[in-house]
C-alpha positions as CSV (number, residue, x, y, z in Angstrom):
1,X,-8.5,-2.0,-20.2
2,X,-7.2,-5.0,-17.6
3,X,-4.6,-3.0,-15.1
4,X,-5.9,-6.2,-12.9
5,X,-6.9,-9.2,-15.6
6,X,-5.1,-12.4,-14.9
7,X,-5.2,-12.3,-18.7
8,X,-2.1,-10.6,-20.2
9,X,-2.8,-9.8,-23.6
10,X,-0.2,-10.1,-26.4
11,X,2.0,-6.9,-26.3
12,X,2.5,-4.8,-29.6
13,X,6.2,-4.9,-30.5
14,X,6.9,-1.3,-31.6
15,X,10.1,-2.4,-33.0
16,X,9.6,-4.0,-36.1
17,X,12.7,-5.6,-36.0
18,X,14.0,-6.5,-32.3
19,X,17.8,-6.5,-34.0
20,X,17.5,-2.7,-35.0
21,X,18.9,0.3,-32.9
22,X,16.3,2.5,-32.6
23,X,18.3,5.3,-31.9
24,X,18.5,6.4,-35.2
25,X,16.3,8.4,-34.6
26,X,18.1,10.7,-32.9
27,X,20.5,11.7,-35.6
28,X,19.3,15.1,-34.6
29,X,21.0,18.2,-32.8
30,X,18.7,16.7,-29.6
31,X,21.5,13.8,-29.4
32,X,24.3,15.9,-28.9
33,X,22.6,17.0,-25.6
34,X,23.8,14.6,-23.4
35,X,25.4,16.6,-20.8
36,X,22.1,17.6,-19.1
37,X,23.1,14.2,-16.8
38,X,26.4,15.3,-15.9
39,X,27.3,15.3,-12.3
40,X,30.1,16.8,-10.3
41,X,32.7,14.1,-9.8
42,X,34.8,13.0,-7.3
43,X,37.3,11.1,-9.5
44,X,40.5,12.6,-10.4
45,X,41.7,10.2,-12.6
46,X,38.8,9.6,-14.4
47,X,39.6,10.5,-18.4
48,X,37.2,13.9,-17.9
49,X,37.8,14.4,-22.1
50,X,36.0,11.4,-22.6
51,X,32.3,13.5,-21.9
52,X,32.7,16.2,-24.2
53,X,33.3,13.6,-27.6
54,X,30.4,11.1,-26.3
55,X,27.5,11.3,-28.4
56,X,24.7,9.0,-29.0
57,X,24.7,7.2,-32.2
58,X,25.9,8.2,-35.5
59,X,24.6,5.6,-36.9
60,X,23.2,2.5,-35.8
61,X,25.1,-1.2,-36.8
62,X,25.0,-2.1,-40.0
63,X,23.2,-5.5,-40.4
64,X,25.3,-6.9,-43.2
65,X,22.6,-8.3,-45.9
66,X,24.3,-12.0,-45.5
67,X,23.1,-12.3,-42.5
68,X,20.2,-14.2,-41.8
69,X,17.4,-12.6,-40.4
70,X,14.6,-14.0,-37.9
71,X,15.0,-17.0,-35.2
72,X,15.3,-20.6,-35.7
73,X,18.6,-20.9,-36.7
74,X,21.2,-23.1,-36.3
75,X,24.7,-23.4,-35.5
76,X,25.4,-25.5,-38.3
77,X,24.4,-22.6,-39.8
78,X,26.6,-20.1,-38.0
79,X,29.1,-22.1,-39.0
80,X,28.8,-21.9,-42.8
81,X,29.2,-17.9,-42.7
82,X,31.7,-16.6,-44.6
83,X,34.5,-16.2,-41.9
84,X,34.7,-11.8,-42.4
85,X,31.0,-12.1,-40.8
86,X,31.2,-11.2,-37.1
87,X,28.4,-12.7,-35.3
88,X,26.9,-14.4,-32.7
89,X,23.9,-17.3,-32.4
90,X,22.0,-16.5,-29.5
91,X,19.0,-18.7,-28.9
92,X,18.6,-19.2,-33.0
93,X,18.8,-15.4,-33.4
94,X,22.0,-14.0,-35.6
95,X,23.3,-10.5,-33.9
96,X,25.8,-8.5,-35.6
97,X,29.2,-7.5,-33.8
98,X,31.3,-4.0,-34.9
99,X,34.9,-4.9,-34.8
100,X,36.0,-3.5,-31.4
101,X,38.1,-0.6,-31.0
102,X,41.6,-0.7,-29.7
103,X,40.7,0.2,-26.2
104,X,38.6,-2.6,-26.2
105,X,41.1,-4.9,-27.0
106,X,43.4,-3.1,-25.5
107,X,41.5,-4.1,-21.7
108,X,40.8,-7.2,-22.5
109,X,44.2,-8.4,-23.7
110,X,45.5,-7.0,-20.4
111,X,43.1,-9.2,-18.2
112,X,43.7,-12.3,-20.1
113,X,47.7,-11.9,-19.7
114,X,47.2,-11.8,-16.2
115,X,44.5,-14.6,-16.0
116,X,47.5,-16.5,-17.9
117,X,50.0,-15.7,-15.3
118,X,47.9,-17.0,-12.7
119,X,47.1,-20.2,-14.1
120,X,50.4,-20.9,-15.2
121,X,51.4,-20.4,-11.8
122,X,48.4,-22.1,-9.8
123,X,46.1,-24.0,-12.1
124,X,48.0,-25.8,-15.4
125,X,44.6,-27.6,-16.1
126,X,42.6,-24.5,-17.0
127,X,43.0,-22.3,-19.6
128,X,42.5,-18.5,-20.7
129,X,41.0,-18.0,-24.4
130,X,40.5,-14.1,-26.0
131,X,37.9,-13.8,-28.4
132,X,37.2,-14.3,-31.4
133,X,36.7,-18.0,-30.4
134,X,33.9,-19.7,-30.5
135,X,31.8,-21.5,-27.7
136,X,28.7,-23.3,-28.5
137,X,26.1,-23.6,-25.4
138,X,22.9,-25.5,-25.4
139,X,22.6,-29.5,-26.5
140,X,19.9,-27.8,-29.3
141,X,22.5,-26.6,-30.8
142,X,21.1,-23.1,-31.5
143,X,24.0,-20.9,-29.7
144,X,27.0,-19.7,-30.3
145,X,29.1,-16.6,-28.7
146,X,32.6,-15.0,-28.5
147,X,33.2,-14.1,-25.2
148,X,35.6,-11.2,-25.1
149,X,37.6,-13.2,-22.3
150,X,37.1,-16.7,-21.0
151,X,38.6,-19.3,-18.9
152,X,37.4,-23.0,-18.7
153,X,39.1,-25.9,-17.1
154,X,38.3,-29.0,-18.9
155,X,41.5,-30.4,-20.8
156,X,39.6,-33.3,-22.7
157,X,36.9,-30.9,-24.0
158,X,40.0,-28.5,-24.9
159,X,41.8,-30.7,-27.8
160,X,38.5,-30.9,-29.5
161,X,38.5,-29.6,-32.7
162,X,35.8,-26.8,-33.7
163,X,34.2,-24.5,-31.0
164,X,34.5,-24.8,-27.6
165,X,31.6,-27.4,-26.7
166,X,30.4,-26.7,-23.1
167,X,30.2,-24.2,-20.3
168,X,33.1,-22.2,-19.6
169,X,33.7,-21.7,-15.4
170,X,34.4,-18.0,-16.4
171,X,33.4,-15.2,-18.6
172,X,34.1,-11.2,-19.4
173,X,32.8,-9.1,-21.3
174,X,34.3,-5.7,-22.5
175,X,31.3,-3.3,-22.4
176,X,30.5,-2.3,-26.0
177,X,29.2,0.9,-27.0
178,X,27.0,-0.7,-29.8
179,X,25.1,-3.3,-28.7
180,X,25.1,-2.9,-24.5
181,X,21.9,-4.9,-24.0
182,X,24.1,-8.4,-25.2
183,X,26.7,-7.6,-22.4
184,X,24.4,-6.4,-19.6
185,X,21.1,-8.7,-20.1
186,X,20.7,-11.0,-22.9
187,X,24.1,-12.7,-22.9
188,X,24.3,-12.3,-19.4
189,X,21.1,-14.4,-18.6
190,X,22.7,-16.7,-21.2
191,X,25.5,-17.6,-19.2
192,X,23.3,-17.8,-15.8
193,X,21.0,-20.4,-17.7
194,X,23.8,-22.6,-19.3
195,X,25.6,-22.8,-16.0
196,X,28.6,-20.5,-16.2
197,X,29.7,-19.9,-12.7
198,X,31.0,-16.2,-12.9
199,X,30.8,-13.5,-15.4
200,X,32.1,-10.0,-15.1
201,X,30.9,-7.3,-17.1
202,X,34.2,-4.2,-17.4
203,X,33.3,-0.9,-19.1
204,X,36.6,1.1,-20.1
205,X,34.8,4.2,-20.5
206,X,33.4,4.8,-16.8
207,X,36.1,2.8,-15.2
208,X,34.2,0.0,-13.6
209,X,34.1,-3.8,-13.5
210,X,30.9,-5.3,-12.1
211,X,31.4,-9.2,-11.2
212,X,27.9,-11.3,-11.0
213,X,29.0,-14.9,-8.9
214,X,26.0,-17.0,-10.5
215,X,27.5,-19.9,-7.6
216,X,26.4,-18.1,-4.8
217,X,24.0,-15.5,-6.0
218,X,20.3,-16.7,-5.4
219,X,17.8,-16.6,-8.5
220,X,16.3,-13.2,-8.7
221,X,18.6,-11.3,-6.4
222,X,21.9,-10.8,-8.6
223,X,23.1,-7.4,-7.6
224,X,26.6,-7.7,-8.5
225,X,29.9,-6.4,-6.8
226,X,31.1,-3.3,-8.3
227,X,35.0,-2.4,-8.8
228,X,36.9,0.4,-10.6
229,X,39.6,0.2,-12.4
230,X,41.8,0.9,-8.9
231,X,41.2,-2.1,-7.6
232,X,42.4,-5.8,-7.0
233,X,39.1,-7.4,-8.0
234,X,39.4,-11.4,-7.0
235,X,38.3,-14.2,-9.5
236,X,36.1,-16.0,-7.1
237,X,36.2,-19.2,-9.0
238,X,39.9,-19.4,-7.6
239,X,38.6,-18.8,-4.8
240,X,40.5,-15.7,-4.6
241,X,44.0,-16.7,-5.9
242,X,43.9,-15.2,-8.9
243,X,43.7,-11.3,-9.0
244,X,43.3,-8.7,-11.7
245,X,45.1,-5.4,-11.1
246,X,42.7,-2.9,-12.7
247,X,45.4,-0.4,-12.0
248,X,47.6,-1.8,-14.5
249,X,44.4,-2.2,-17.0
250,X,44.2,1.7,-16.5
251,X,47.9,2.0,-17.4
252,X,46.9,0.2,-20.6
253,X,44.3,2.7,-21.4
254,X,45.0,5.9,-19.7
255,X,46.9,7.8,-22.8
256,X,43.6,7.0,-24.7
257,X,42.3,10.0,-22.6
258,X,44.2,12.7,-23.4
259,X,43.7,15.6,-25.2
260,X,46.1,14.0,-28.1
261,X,44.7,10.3,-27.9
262,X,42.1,10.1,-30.8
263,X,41.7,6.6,-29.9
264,X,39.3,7.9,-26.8
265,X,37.5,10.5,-29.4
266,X,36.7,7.7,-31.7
267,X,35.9,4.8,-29.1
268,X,33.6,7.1,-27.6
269,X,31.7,7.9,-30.9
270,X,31.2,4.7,-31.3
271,X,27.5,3.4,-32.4
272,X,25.2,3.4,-29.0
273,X,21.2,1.8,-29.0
274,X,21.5,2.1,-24.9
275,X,23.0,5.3,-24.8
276,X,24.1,5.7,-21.1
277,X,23.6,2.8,-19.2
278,X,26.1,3.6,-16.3
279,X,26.7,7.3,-17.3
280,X,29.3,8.6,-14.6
281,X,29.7,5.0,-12.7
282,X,32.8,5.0,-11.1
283,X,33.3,8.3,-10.9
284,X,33.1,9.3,-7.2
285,X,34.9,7.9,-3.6
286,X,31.0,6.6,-2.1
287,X,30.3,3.4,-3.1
288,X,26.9,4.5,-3.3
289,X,26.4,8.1,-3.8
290,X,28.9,9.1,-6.3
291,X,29.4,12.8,-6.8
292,X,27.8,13.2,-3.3
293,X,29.0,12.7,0.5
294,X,27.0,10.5,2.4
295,X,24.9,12.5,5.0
296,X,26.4,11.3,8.7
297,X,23.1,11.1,9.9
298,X,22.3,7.9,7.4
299,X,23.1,4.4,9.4
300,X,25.2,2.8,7.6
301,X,25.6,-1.4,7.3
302,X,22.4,-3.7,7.1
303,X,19.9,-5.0,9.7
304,X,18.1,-1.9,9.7
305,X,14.2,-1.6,9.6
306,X,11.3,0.2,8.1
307,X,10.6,1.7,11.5
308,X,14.2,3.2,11.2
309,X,13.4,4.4,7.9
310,X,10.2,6.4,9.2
311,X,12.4,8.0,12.3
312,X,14.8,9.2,9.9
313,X,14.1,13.4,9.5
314,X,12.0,14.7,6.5
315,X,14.6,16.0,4.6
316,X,17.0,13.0,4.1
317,X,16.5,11.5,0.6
318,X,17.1,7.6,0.9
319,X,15.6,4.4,0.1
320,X,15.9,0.8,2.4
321,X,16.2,-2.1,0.2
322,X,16.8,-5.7,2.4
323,X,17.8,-3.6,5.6
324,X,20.1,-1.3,3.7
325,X,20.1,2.8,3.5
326,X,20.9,4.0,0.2
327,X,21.1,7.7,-0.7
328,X,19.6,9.4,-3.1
329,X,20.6,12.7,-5.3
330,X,17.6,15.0,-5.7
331,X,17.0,15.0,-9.3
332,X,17.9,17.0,-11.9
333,X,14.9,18.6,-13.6
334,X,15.0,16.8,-17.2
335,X,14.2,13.7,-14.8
336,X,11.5,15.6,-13.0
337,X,9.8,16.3,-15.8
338,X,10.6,13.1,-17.6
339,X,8.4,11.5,-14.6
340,X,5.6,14.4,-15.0
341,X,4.9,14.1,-18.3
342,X,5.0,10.3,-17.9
343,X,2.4,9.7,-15.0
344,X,0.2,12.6,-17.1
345,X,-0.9,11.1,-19.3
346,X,-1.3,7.4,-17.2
347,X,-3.9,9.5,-15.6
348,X,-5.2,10.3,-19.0
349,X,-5.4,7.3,-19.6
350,X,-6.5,5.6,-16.2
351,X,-9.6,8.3,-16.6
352,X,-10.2,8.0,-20.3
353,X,-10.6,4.0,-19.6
354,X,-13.0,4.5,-16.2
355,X,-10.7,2.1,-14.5
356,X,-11.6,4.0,-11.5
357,X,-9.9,1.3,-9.3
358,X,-6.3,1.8,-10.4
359,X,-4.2,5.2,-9.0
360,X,-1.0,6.5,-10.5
361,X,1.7,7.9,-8.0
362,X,5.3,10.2,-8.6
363,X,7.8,10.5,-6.2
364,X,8.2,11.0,-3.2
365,X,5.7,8.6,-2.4
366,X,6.8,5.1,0.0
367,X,6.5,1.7,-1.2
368,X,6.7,-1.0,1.6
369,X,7.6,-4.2,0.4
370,X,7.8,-7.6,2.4
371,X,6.9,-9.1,5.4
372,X,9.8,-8.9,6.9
373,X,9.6,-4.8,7.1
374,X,13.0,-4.2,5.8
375,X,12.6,-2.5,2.1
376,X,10.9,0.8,1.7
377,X,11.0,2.6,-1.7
378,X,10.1,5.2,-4.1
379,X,9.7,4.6,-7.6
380,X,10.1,7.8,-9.6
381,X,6.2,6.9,-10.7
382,X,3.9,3.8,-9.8
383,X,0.7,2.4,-10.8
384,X,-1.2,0.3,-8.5
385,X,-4.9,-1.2,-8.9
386,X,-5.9,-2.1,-5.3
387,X,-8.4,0.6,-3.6
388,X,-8.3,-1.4,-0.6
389,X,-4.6,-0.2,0.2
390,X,-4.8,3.3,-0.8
391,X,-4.5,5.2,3.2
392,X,-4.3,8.8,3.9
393,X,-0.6,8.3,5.6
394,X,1.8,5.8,5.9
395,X,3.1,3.6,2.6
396,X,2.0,2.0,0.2
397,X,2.0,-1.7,1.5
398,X,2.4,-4.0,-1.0
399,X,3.8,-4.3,-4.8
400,X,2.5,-1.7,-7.2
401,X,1.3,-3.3,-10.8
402,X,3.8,-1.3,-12.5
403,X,7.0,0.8,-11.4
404,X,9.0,3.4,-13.5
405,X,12.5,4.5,-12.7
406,X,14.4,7.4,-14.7
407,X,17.8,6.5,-14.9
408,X,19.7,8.4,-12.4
409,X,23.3,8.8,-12.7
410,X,23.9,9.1,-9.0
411,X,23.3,5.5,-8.5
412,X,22.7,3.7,-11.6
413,X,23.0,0.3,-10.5
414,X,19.5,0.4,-8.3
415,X,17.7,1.2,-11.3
416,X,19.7,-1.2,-13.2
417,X,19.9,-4.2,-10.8
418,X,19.3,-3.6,-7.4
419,X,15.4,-2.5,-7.5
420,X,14.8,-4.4,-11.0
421,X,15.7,-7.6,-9.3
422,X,13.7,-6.3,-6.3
423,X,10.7,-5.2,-8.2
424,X,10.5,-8.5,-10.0
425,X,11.0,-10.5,-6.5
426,X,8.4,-8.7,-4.8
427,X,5.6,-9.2,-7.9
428,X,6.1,-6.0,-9.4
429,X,4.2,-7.2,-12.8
430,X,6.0,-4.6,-15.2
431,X,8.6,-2.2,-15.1
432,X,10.6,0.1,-17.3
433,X,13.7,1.8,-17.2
434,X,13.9,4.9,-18.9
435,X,17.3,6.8,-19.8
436,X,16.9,10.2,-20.8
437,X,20.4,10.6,-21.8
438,X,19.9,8.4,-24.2
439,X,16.1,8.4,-25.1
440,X,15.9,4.9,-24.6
441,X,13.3,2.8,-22.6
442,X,13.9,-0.6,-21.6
443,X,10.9,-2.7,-20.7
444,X,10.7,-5.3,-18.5
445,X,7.5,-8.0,-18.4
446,X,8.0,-10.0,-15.2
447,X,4.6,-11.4,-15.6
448,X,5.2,-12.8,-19.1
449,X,9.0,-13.9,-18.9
450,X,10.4,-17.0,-17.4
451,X,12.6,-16.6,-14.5
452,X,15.7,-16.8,-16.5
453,X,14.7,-14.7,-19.5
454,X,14.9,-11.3,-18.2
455,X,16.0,-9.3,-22.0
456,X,13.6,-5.9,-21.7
457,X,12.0,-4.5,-24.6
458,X,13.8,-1.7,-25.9
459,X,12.3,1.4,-27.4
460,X,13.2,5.1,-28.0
461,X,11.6,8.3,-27.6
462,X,10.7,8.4,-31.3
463,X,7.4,6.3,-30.5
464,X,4.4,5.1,-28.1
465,X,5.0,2.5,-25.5
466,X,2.5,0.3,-24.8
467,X,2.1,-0.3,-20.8
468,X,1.6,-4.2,-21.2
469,X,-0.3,-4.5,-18.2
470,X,-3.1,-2.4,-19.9
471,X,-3.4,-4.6,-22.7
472,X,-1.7,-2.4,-24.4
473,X,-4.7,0.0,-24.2
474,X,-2.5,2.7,-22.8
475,X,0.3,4.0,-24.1
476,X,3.0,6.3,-23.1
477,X,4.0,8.8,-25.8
478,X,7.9,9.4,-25.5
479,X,7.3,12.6,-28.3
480,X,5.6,14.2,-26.0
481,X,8.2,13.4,-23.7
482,X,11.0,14.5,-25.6
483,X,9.3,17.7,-26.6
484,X,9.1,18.5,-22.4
485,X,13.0,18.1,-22.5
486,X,14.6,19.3,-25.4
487,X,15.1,22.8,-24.4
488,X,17.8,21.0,-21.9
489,X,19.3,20.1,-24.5
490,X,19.4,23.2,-26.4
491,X,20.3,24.6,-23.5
492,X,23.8,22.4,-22.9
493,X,24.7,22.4,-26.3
């Protein structure tokens, strides 16, 4: 066992195939249970029906047998598909596309009309392109996507026959229900490494539009700005001319949520390998605490300081991350015991492998991170190999080995981005997300990946995980876990 090597042994891919949803698996009565997560929220408008039909994957997306398998390929290759194929080349791997659903298209025909508007009006150089079109990234010739909107501003590049050859200054995606990971991490990093200067990600079903500005966003600290589909949210690359009114997007949409629309019912049965990435995002009037009111006694803005944090009373539940207060829900008790059964059996294992030197750790237990004294945290569990830091009272100083956080539906975007990015910037050496609403865990080797290359693992509960940092000598067996939680979902069904 090497909690501590410098050596970090080859991890054992538990997915045979890294193009497969694992969530078939969970064609079982368990999947229907999905509700446990539900909050109380604060959104009227929100399309409430859409909850009830969500369920996780009927079945996961079909790889049709004509497309190649494996890496390497090209996008000479890409192009020789018979044109019914939907596809894209990312990095020499072929990933399969379901046609999108109506409300998909639906959203992003709305947001290129009004990107058109504004160009026509301001900007008669650029112009506004709705997928399928092809745009080929990467002088190795090994890429080739179909941004659901994009906008690019090179006229000579433009009369060109064949794909679009080149960086566009703008990209969307419409959240997809069956393959999430493209939209949220792989093709997002994508567009970061090729040079794209702004990409938004907009999910129709929770009502939110996040907006990364890759121009002014420093490497490894890409928490992006969240909007709902209320909002005027600026295309920063016009340097706020152009604006898309998400109000009218939702008037677009908004008969798709009623008890008639079966557009909503079937959109939201859609395939899913991710499950509930931002389960109830949007959903509440606090920016950061949705479906609960920020306690007065919380300082709000930035600036503040660990010594703050440690004056606050006992019974506040909040993190600081770069001088910031962010509340916390208590959690739900499938995430309790999600974290339970999880930092069990590291202790299991941690005894079983007389690494006597490394200590596992479930919250509430502070993590100070930084010189600077301005980020304390508390990872639902932590693993940490240094004896000489472990103290009766105060925090943790210092980055643990390995961090867990259990998706929380309160504040998904810490887990997602915020601490992630934080985590990683600190020297957290591994960290997993894990959504119990949709048995999924994603797996994230800082220690192993480049800077830009920042696609987790992903695994479900059907299997054991191996903690990387181990040497894959410990593993985390997700049956065990989803045998401690599926009486919730008996319960809710």
């Amino acid at each position: 066992m090497d909690f501590k090597g410098e050596e970090y042994g080859k991890l054992q891919n538990m997915n045979d195939d890294p193009k497969k949803d694992s969530s078939e698996y969970f064609k079982t009565e368990a999947a229907e249970g999905r509700g446990l997560v539900q909050e109380p929220s604060a959104a009227a408008e929100y399309p409430q029906k859409a909850g009830q039909y969500y369920v996780d994957l009927e079945e996961s997306v079909k790889q049709d047998p004509r497309i190649p398998k494996g890496g390497g390929h090209t996008e000479e290759e890409y192009l020789a598909l018979p044109d019914d194929l939907r596809v894209e080349l990312i990095d020499g791997v072929f990933y399969a596309m379901v046609a999108p659903a109506r409300i998909h298209q639906t959203v992003a025909l709305e947001i290129a009309r009004q990107l058109m508007d504004c160009v026509e009006k301001n900007c008669k150089e650029c112009f506004v392109y709705i997928a399928p079109s092809d745009v080929a990234l990467g002088e190795d010739r090994k890429t080739v996507v179909q941004p659901d909107v994009y906008v690019h501003c090179d006229l000579e590049k433009d009369i060109k026959p064949g794909p679009y050859r080149g960086v566009p200054d703008f990209a969307l995606e419409v959240l997809s229900p069956s393959n999430p990971e493209n939209d949220l991490w792989r093709k997002r990093e994508l567009y970061r490494r090729h040079g794209l200067r702004e990409y938004w990600i907009v999910d129709p079903r929770e009502l939110t539009v996040y907006t990364f500005d890759f121009e002014k966003t420093d490497e490894g600290n890409e928490v992006p700005e969240k909007y709902t589909f209320q909002d005027m949210v600026p295309v920063r690359i016009s340097d706020g001319v152009c604006r898309i009114d998400f109000r009218r997007v939702y008037d677009k949409i908004k008969h798709f949520s009623t008890a008639e629309g079966r557009e909503m019912k079937e959109y939201v049965r859609e395939p899913s390998g991710a499950a509930a990435y931002l389960q109830n995002a949007g959903q509440a009037s606090d920016v950061q605490t949705r479906g609960m009111t920020r306690d007065p006694r919380i300082p709000t803005g930035g600036g503040h300081t660990e010594e703050e944090y440690f004056a606050l009373p006992d019974d506040l539940r909040v993190e600081l991350i770069d001088g910031v207060f962010y509340q916390t829900a208590s959690p739900a008790m499938p995430h309790q015991t999600v974290a339970l059964e999880i930092v069990r059996q590291l202790w299991d294992c941690i005894e079983e492998h007389g690494e006597e030197e490394c200590f596992a750790y479930i919250a509430p237990s502070d993590v100070a991170l930084g010189e600077d004294k301005k980020t304390v945290v508390q990872p639902d569990v932590y693993v940490h190999c240094h004896p000489e830091r472990e103290v009766i009272s105060g925090p943790h100083r210092g980055a643990p080995d390995f961090t867990i956080e259990v998706l929380s539906p309160s504040n998904p975007e810490n887990d997602l981005w915020r601490k992630r990015e934080l985590y990683r910037r600190h020297g957290v050496r591994e960290y997993w997300i894990v959504d119990p609403a949709g048995f999924t865990v994603y797996v994230f080797h800082f220690e192993k990946e480049g800077p830009k290359e920042e696609t987790p693992e992903k695994y479900s509960f059907d299997r054991e995980i191996p903690v990387g940092i181990s040497d894959g000598n410990c593993k985390v067996d997700f049956r065990r876990v989803c045998r401690k939680i599926e009486h919730f979902f008996r319960m809710n069904q």
